[in-house]
C-alpha positions as CSV (number, residue, x, y, z in Angstrom):
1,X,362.5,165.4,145.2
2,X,365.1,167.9,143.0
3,X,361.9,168.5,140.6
4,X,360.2,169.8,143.9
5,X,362.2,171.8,145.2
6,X,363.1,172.9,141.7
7,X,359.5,174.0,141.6
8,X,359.6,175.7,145.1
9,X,362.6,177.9,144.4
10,X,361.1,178.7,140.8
11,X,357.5,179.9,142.2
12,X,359.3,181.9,144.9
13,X,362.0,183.9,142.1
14,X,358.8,184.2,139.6
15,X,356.8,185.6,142.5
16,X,359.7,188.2,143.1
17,X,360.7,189.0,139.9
18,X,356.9,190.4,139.1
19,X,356.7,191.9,142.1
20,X,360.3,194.1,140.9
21,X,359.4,194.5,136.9
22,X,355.9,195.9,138.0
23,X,357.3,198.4,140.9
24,X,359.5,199.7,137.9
25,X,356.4,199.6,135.2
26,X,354.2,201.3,137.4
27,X,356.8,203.5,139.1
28,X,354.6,206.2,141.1
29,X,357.3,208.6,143.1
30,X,356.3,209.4,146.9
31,X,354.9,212.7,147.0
32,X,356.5,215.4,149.6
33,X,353.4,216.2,151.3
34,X,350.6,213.7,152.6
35,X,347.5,214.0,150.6
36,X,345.5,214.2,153.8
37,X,346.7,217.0,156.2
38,X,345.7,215.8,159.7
39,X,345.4,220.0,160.9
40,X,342.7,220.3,157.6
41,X,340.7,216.9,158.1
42,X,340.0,218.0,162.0
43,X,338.9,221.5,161.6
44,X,336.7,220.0,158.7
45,X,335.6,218.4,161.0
46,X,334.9,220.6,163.7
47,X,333.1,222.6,161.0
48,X,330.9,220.0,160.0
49,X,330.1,219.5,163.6
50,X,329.1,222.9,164.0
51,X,327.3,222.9,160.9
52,X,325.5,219.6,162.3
53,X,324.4,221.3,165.6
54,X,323.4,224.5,164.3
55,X,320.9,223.0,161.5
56,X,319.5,220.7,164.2
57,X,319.0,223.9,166.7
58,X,317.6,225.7,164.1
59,X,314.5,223.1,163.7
60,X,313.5,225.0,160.5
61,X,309.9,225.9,160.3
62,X,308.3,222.4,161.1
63,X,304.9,224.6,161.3
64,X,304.9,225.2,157.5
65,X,305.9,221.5,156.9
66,X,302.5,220.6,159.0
67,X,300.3,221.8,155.2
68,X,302.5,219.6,152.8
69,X,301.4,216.2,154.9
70,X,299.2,214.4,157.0
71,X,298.4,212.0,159.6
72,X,298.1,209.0,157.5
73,X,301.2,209.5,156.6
74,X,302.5,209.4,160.1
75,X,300.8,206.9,160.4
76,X,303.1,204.4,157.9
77,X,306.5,207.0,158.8
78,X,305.6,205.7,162.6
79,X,305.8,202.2,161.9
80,X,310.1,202.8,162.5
81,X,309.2,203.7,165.9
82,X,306.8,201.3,166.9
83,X,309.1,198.2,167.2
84,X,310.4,200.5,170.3
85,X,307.1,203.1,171.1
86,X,303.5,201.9,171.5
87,X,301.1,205.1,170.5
88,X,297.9,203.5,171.6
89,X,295.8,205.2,174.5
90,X,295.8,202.6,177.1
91,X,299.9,201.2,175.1
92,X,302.1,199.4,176.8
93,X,305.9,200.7,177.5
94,X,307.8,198.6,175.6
95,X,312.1,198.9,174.5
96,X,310.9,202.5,174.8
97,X,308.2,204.9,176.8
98,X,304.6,204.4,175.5
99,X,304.1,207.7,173.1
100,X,300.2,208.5,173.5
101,X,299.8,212.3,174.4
102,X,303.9,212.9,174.5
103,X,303.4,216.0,172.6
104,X,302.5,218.6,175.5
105,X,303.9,217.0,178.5
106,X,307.9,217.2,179.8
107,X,310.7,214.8,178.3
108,X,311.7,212.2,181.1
109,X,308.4,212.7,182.4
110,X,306.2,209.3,181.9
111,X,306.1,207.8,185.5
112,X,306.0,203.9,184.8
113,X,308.9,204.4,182.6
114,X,312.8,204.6,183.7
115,X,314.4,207.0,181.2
116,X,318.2,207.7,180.9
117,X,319.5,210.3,183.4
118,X,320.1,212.6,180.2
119,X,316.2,212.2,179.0
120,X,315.0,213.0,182.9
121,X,317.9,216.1,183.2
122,X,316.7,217.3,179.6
123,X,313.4,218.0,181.0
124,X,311.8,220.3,178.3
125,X,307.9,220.4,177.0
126,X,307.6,218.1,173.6
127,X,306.7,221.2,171.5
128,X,306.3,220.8,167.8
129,X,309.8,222.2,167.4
130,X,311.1,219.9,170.6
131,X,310.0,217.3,168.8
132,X,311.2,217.7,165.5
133,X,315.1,218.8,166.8
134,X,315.4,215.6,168.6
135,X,313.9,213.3,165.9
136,X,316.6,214.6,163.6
137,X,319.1,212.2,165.6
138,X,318.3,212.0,169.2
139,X,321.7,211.0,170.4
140,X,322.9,214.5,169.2
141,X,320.1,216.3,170.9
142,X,320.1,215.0,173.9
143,X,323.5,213.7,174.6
144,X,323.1,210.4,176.6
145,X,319.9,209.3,176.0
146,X,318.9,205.8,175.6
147,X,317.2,205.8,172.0
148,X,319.1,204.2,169.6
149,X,317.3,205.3,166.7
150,X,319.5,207.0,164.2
151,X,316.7,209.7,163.2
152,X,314.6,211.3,160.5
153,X,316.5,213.0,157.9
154,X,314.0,214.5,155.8
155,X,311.6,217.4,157.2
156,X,308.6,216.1,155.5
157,X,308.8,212.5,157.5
158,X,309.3,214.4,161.2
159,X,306.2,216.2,159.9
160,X,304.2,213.9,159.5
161,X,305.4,211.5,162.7
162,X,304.9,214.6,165.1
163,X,301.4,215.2,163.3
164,X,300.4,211.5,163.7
165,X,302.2,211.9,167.6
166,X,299.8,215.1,168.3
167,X,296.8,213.4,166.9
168,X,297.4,210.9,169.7
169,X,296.6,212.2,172.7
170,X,293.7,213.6,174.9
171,X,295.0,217.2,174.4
172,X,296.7,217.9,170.8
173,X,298.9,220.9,170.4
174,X,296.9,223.4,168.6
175,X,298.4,224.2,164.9
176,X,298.5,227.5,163.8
């Protein structure tokens, strides 16, 4: 029983004692100012924000991005949305409203499908530059919508998608 206790009281001062000859090997003094200034860090953040919103109002030039792709391309990119969007003429709603002919027609619009009250209140015509703002990250473009999907970083993928969503309907957008 001594030998164990022995043992306990032993482990507990060897524990401690490398705990105190490493605080003073590794000494490291407190610095006087926090590294991360709380003031700094939120107006970063306000500026990235800002940043954020005005590169996804200013949709770029998606009409020049039409040349440097094509439908068959679209046609692979869309395969993200179809576990949510069916594309076909006579498609199904499914998690989300069926997409054949969206570009054209008013967001919210699609009678058989119940959209968020944001998607209904945002209410615009899917133009080619509609289109490509909110598939940058639709829950930044229109604030409350339902879609989940984090969005399409890279210009060339929105492209394509809303080149393979125009040549899927009865009346495309005309490119120019």
């Amino acid at each position: 029983m001594n030998k164990i206790i022995v043992s306990i009281v032993f482990a507990v001062v060897l524990v401690f004692g490398i705990n105190k000859i490493t605080d003073s090997i590794y000494y490291v003094e407190k610095p006087e100012k926090s590294a991360y200034q709380i003031d700094a860090m939120v107006s970063l953040a306000e500026n990235t924000l800002s940043e954020t919103n005005s590169s996804i109002s200013e949709s770029g030039n998606i009409m020049a991005l039409f040349a440097s792709t094509n439908t068959s391309e679209g046609a692979k990119i869309f395969k993200k949305c179809a576990a949510c969007h069916s594309i076909a003429q006579s498609g199904a709603n499914k998690i989300g409203p069926a997409l054949w002919g969206v570009l054209g027609r008013n967001a919210g619009s699609f009678p058989e499908y119940k959209y968020s009250k944001a998607m209904v209140a945002h209410g615009k015509v899917w133009s080619f530059e509609e289109m490509n703002s909110f598939l940058i990250k639709p829950k930044d473009w229109v604030k409350g919508t339902k879609m989940s999907f984090a969005g399409l970083r890279k210009e060339k993928d929105r492209a394509a998608v809303i080149l393979y969503m125009n040549e899927n309907g009865d009346n495309p957008l005309p490119i120019n």
